[in-house]
MDTraj code that builds the backbone (N, CA, C; nanometers):
import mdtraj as md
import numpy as np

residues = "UNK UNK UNK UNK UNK UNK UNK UNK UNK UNK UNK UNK UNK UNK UNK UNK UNK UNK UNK UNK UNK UNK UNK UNK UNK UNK UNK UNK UNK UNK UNK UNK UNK UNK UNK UNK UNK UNK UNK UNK UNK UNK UNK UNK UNK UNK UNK UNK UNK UNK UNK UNK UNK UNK UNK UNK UNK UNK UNK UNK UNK UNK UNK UNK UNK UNK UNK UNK UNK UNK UNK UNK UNK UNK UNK UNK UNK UNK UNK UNK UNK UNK UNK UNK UNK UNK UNK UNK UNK UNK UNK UNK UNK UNK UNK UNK UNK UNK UNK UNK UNK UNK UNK UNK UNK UNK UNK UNK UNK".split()
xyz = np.array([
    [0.0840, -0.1179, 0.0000],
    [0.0000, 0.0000, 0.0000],
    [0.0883, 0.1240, 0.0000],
    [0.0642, 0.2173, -0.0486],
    [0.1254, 0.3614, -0.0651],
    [0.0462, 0.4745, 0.0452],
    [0.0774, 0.5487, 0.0705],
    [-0.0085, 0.6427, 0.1634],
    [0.0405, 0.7620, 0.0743],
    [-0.0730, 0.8165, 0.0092],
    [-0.0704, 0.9660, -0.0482],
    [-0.0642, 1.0712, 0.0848],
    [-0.0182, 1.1685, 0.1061],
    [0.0676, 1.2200, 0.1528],
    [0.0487, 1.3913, 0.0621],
    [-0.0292, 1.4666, 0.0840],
    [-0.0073, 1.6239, 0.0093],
    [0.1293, 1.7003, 0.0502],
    [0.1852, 1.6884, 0.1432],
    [0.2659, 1.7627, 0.2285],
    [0.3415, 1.6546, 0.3114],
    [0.4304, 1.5568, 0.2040],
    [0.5303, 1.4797, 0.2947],
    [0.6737, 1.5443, 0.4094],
    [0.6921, 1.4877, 0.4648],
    [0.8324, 1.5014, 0.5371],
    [0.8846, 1.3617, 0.6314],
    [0.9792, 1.3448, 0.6541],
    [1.1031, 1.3061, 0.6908],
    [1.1251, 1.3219, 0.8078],
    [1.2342, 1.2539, 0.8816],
    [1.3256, 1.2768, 0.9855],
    [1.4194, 1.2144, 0.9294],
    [1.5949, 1.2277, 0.9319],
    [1.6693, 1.1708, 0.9460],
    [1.7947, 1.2191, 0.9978],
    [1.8599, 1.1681, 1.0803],
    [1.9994, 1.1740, 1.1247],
    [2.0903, 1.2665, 1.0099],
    [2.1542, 1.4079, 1.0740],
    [2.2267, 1.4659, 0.9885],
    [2.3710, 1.4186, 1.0197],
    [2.4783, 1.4067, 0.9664],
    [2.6050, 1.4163, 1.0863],
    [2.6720, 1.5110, 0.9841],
    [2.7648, 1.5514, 1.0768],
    [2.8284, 1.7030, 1.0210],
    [2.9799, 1.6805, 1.0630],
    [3.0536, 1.7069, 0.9902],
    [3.2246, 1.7113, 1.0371],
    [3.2165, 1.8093, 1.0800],
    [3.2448, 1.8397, 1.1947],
    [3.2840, 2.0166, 1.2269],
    [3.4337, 2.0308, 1.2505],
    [3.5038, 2.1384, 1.1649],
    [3.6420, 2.1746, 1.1736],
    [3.6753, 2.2090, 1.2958],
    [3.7675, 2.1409, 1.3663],
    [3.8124, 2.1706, 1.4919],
    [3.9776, 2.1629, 1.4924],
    [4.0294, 2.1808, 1.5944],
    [4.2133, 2.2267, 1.5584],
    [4.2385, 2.0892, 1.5371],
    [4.3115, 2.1134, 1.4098],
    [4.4215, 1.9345, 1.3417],
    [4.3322, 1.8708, 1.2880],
    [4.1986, 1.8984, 1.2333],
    [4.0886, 1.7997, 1.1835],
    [3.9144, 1.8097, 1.2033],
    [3.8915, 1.7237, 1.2105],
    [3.7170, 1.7170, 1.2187],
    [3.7075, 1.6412, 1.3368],
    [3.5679, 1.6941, 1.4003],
    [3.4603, 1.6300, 1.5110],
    [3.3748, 1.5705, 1.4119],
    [3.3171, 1.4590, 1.3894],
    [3.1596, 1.4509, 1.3543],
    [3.0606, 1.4373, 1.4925],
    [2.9835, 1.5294, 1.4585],
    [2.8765, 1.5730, 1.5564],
    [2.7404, 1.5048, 1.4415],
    [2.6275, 1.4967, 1.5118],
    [2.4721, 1.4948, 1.4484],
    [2.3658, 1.5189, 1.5405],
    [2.3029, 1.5649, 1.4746],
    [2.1174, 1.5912, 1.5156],
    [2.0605, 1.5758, 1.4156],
    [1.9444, 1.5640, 1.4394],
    [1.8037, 1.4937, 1.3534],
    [1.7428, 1.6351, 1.2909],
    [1.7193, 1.5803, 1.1420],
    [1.6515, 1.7403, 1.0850],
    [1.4966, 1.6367, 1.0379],
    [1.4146, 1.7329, 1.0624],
    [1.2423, 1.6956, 0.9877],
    [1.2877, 1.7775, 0.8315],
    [1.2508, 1.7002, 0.7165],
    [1.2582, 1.8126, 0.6089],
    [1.1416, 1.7723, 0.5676],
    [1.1044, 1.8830, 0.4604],
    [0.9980, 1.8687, 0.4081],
    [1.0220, 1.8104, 0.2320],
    [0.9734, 1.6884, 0.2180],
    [0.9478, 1.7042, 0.0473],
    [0.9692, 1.8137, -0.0433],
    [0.9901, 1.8006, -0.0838],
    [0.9757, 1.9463, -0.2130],
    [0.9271, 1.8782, -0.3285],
    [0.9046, 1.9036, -0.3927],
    [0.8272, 1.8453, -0.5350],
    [0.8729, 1.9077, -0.6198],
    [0.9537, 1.7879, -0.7360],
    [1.0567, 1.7877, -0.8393],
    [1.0404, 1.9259, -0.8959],
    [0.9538, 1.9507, -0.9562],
    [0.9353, 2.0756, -1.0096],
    [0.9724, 2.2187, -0.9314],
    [0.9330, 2.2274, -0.8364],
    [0.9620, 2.3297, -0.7496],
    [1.1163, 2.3136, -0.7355],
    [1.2080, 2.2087, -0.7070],
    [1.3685, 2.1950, -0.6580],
    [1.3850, 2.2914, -0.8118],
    [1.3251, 2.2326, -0.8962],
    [1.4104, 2.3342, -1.0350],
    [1.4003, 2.4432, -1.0013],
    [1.3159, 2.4840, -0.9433],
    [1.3081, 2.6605, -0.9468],
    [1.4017, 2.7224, -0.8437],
    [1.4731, 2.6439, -0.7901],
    [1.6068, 2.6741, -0.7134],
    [1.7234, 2.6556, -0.7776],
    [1.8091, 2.7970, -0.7847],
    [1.9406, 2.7834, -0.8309],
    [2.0070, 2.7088, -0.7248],
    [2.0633, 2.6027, -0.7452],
    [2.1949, 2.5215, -0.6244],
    [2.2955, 2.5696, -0.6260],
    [2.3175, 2.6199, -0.7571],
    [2.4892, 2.6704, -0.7715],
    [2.5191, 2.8130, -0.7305],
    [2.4315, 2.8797, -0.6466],
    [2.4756, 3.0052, -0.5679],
    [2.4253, 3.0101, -0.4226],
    [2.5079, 3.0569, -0.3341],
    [2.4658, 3.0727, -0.2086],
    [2.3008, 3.0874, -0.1827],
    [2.2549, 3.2117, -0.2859],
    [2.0909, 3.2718, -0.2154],
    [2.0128, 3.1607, -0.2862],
    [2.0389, 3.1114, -0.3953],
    [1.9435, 3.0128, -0.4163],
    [1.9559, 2.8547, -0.3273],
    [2.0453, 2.8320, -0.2847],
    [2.0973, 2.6922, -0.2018],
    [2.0694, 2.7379, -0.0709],
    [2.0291, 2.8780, -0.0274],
    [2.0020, 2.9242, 0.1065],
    [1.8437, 2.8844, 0.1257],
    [1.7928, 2.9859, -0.0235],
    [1.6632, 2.9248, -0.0444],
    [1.5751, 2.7758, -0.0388],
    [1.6863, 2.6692, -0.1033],
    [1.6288, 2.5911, -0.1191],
    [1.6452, 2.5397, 0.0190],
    [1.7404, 2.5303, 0.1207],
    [1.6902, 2.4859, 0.2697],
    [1.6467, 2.5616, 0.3475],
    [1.6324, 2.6710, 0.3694],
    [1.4943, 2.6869, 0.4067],
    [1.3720, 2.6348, 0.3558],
    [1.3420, 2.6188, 0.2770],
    [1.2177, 2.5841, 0.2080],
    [1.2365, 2.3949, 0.2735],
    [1.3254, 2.3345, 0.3050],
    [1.3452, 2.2042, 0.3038],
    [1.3183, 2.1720, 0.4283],
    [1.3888, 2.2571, 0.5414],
    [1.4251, 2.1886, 0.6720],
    [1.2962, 2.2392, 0.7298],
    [1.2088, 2.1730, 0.7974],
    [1.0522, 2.2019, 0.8591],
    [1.1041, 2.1641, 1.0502],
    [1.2336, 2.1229, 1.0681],
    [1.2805, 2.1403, 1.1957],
    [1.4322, 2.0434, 1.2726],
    [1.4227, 2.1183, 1.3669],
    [1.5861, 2.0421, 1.3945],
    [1.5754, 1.9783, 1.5614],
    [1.6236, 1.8371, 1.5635],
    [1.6127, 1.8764, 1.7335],
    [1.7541, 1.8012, 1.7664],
    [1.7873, 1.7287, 1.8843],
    [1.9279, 1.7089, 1.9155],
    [2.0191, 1.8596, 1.8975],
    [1.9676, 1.9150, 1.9181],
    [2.0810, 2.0769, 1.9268],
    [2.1231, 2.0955, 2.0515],
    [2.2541, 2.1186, 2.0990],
    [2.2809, 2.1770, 2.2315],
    [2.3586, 2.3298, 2.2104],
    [2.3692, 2.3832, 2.3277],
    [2.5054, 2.4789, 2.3269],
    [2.6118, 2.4449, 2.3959],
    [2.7060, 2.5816, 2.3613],
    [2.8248, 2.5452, 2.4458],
    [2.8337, 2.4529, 2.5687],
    [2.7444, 2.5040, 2.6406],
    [2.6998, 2.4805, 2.7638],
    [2.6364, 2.3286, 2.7882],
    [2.6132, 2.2577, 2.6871],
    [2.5216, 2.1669, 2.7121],
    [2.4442, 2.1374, 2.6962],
    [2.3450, 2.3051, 2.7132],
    [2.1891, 2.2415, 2.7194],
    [2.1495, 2.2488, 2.5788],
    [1.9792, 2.1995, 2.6277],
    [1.9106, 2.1877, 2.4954],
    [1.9448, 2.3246, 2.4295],
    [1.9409, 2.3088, 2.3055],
    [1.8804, 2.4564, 2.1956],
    [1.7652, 2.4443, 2.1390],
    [1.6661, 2.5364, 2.1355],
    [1.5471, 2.5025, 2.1123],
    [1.4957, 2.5564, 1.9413],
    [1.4370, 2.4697, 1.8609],
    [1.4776, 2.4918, 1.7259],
    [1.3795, 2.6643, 1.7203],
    [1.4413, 2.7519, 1.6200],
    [1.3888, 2.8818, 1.6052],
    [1.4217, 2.8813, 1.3928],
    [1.3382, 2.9623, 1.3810],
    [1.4072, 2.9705, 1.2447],
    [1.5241, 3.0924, 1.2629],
    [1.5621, 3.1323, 1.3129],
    [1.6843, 3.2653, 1.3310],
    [1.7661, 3.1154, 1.3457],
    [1.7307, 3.0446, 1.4567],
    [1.8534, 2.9600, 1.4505],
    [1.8840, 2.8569, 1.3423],
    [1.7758, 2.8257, 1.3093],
    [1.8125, 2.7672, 1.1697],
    [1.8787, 2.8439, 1.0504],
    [1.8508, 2.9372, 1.0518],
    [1.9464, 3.0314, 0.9790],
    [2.0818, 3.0899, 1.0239],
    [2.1210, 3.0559, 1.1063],
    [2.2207, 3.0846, 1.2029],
    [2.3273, 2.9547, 1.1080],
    [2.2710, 2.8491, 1.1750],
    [2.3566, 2.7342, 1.1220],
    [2.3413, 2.7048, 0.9696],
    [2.2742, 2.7750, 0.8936],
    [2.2940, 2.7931, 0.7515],
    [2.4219, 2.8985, 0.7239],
    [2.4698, 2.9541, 0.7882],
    [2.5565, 3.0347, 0.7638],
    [2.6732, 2.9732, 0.7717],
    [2.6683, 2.8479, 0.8207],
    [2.7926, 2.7748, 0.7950],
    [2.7940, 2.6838, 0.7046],
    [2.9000, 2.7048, 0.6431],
    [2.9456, 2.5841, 0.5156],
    [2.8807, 2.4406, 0.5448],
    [2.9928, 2.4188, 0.6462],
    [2.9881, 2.2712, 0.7208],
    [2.8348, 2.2015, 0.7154],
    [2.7718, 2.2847, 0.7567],
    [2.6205, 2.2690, 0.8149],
    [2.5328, 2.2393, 0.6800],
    [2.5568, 2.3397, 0.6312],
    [2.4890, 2.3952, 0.4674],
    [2.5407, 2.2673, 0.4181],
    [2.6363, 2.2302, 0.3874],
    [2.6977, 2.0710, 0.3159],
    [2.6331, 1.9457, 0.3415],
    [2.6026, 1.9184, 0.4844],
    [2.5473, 1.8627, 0.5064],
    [2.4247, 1.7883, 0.5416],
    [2.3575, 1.8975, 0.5570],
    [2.1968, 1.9243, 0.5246],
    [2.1729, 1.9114, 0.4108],
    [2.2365, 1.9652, 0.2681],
    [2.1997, 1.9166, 0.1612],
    [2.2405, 1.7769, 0.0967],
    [2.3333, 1.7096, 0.2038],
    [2.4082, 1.5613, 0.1875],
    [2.2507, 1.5066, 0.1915],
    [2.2257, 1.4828, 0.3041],
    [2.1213, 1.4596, 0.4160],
    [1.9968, 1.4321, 0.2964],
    [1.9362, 1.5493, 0.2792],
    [1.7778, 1.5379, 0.1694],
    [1.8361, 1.4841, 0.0787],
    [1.9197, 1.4878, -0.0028],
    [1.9526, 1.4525, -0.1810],
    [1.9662, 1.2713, -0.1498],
    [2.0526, 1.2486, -0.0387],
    [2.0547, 1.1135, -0.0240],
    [1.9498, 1.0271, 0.0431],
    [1.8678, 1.0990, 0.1225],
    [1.7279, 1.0663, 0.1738],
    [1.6166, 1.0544, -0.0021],
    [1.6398, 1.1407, -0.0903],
    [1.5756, 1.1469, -0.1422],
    [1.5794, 1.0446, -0.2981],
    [1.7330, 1.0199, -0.3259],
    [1.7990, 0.9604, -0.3839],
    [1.7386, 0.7909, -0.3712],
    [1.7978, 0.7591, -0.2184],
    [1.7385, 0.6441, -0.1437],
    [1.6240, 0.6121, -0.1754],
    [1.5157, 0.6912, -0.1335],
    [1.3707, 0.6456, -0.1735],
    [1.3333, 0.6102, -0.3812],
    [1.4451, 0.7107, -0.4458],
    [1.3946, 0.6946, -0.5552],
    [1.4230, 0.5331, -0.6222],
    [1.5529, 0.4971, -0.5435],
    [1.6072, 0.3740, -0.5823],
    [1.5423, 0.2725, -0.5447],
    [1.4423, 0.2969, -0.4490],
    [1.3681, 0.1934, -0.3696],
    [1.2710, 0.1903, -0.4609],
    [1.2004, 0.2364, -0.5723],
    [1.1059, 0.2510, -0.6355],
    [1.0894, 0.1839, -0.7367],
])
top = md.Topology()
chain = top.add_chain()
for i, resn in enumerate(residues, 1):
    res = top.add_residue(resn, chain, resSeq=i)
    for name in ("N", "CA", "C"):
        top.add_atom(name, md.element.get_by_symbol(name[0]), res)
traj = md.Trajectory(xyz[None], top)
């Protein structure tokens, strides 16, 4: 059976290398994204920052496993989701994340 679905989304495990002195940490938290529908991804340029900014926002519908310095929880905001779009690292991997989530399902098909 298939379940139609107007407004699909996801959870899956992001992991992220984060540059730290002499190398990488991999760190992860869980992003919810949302589907996008083939047609609409075209209408995003990938190959420039504002359009690849665009297209995750439009993707990520939420984040949890976030801490701070400190430890504690971080509680998902879109400022903060845009916060951690401002990093490469992050930005790389979030779009690892959907293309291969999305990739996956097509191969399953």
């Amino acid at each position: 059976m298939f379940v139609v679905d107007p407004n699909p989304t996801f959870t899956h495990p992001v992991k992220v290398k984060v540059p730290v002195d002499g190398g990488y940490e991999e760190q992860s938290f869980k992003v919810t994204f949302n589907v996008i529908p083939t047609d609409e991804v075209a209408d995003f340029d990938l190959g420039n920052g504002e359009g690849s900014t665009a297209f995750l926002r439009r993707a990520v519908k939420h984040m949890d496993d976030l801490i701070g310095k400190d430890e504690k929880p971080v509680p998902y905001s879109d400022k903060l989701r845009d916060l951690l779009l401002g990093q490469l690292y992050v930005r790389k991997a979030l779009a690892r994340a959907y293309f291969d989530a999305m990739s996956g399902a097509q191969s399953g098909n």
